[in-house]
DOKOLLUM-941165 format. One record per residue (C-alpha): residue number from 1; residue in one letter; x, y, z negated. Coordinates in nm, 3 decimals, m for minus. Each point is the difference from the previous one (the first is absolute). Last residue first. Layout:
% residues N
+-----+---------+---------+---------+---------+
: num : residuo :      px :      py :      pz :
+-----+---------+---------+---------+---------+
: NUM :       A :       X :       Y :       Z :
...
+-----+---------+---------+---------+---------+
***
This chain:
% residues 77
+-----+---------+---------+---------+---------+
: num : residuo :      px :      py :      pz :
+-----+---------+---------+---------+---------+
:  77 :       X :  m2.034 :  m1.215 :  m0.913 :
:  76 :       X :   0.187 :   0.313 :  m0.151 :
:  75 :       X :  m0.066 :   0.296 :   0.173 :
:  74 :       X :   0.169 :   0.249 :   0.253 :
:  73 :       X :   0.052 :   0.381 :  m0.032 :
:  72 :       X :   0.277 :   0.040 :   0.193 :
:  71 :       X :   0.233 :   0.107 :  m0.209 :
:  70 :       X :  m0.177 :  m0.132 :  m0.319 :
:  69 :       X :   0.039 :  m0.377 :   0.159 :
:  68 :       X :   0.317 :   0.032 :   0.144 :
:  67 :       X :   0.170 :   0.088 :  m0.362 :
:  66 :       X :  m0.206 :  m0.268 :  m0.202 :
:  65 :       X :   0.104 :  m0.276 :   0.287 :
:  64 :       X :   0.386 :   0.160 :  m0.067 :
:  63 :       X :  m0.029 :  m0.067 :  m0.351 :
:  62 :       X :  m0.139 :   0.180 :  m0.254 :
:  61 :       X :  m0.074 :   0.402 :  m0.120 :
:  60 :       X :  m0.281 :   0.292 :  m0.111 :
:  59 :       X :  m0.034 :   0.316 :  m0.207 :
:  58 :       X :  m0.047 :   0.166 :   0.273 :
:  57 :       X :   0.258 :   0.297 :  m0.008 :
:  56 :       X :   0.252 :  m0.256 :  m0.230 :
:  55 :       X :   0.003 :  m0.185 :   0.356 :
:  54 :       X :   0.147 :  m0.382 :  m0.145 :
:  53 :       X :   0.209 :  m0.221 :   0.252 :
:  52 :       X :   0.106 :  m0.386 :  m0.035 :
:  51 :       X :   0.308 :  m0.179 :   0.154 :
:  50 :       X :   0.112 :  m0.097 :  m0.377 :
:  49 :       X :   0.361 :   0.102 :   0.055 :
:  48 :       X :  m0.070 :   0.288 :   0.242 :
:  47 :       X :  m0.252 :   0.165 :  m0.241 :
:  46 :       X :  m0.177 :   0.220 :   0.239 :
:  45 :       X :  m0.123 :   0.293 :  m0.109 :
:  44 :       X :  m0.269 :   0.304 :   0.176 :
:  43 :       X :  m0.019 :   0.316 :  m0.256 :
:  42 :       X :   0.236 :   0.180 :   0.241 :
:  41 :       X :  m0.066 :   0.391 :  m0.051 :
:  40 :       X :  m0.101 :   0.217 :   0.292 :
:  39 :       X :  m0.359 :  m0.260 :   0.075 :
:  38 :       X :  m0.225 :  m0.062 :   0.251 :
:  37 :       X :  m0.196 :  m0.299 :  m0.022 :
:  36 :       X :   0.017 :  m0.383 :   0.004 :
:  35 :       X :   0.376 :  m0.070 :   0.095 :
:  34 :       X :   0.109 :   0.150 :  m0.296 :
:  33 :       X :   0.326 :   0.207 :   0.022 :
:  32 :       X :   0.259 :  m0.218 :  m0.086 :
:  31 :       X :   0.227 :  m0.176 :  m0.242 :
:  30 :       X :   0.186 :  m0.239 :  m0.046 :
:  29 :       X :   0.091 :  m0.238 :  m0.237 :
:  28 :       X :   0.236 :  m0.236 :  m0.158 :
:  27 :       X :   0.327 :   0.261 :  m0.065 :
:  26 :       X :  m0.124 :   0.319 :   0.145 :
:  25 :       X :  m0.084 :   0.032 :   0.365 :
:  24 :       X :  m0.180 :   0.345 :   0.111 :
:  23 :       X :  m0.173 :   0.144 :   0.254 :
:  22 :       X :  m0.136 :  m0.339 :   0.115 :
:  21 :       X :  m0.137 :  m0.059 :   0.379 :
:  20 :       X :  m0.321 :  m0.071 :   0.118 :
:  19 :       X :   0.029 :  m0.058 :   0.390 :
:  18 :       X :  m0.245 :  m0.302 :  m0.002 :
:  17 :       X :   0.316 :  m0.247 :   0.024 :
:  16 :       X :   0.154 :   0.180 :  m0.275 :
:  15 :       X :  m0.304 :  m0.094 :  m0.159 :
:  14 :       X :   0.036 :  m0.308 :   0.031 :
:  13 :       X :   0.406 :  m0.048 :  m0.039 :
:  12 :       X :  m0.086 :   0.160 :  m0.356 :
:  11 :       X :  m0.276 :  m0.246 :  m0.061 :
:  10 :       X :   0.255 :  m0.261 :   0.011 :
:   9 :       X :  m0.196 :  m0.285 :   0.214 :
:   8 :       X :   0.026 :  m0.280 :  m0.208 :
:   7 :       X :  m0.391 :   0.056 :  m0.036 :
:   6 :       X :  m0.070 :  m0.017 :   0.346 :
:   5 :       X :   0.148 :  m0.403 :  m0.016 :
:   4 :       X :  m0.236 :  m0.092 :  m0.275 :
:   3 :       X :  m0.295 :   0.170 :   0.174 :
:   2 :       X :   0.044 :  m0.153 :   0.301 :
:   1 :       X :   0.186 :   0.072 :   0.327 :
+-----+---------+---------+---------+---------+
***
């Protein structure tokens, strides 16, 4: 897979696939609890339309790459 093809990959599905799931659906987005720290209030979005998140509680968003990279602390080459 390249980095073309991984970004098709609805970041929703991803996650999912990591065992994050949303607590809430509302029109084109949904919401969880972030995936970077604990949390009781979902600040975690994922605008389905666009395929890109934003965590409000970091002040931070992008792509999947952007997503993977914060998660598990990788860098940009």
């Amino acid at each position: 897979m390249n980095f073309q093809q991984a970004k098709r990959i609805p970041l929703i599905d991803f996650l999912s696939s990591l065992g994050i799931n949303p607590t809430m659906i509302k029109e084109n987005n949904a919401w969880f609890l972030s995936p970077f720290h604990e949390e009781k209030r979902p600040s975690f979005k994922i605008d389905l339309a666009k395929n890109v998140w934003y965590d409000f509680s970091i002040g931070k968003g992008g792509g999947i790459s952007d997503f993977v990279q914060i998660k598990y602390k990788t860098n940009k080459r």
